[in-house]
N, C-alpha and C positions, 0 to 999 in steps of 0.2 A: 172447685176450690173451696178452702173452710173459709168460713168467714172470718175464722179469728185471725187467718195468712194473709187478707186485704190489705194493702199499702194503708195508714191512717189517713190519707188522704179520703178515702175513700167514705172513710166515719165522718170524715167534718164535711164532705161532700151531701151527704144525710143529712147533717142538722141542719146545713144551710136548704135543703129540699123542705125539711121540715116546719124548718120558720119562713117557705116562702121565698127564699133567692138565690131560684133557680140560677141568675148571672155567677153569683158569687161561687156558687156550686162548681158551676163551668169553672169559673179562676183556678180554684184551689187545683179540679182534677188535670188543668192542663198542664200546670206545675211543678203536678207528681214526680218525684224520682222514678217511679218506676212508670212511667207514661204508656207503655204497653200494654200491662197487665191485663188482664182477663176483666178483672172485676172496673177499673178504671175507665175500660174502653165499654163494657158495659153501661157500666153510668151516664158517660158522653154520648152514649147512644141514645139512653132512654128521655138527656136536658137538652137535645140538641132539636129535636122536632118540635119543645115546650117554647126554646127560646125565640126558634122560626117567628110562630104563632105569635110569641109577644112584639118581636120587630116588626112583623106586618100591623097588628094593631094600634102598636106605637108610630108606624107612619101616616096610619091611617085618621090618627088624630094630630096629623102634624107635627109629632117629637120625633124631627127626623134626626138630631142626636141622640136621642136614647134607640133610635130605629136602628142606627147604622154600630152604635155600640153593641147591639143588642144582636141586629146579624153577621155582626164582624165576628162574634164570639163565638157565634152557632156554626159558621162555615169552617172554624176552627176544628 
């Protein structure tokens, strides 16, 4: 695929990677119109083993709400 035919979901999925929240990242891409896409399921692929990692760590330090926020979102 070009990149310029990415759902925009896909762009603000990036900025949020790039300022750092990976969660929010997840949000926008689950909520795409186009939730299929190539490039979308992509991305869910590459934040979804990031977020794993953050819910274990987050439970690990006893946020077991940001834990279960955190794996609710990745199992997604």
């Amino acid at each position: 695929m070009w990149p310029f035919s990415n759902p925009l979901e896909c762009k603000v999925a990036e900025q949020c990677l790039a300022q750092g929240n990976p969660l929010e990242a997840a949000r926008v891409l689950l909520a795409a119109k186009q939730p299929e896409h190539r490039a979308v399921r992509a991305l869910l692929l590459r934040i979804g083993p990031h977020l794993a990692t953050l819910g274990r760590q987050a439970a690990a330090d006893n946020d077991i709400l940001i834990a279960a926020e955190l794996l609710d979102v990745a199992a997604q």
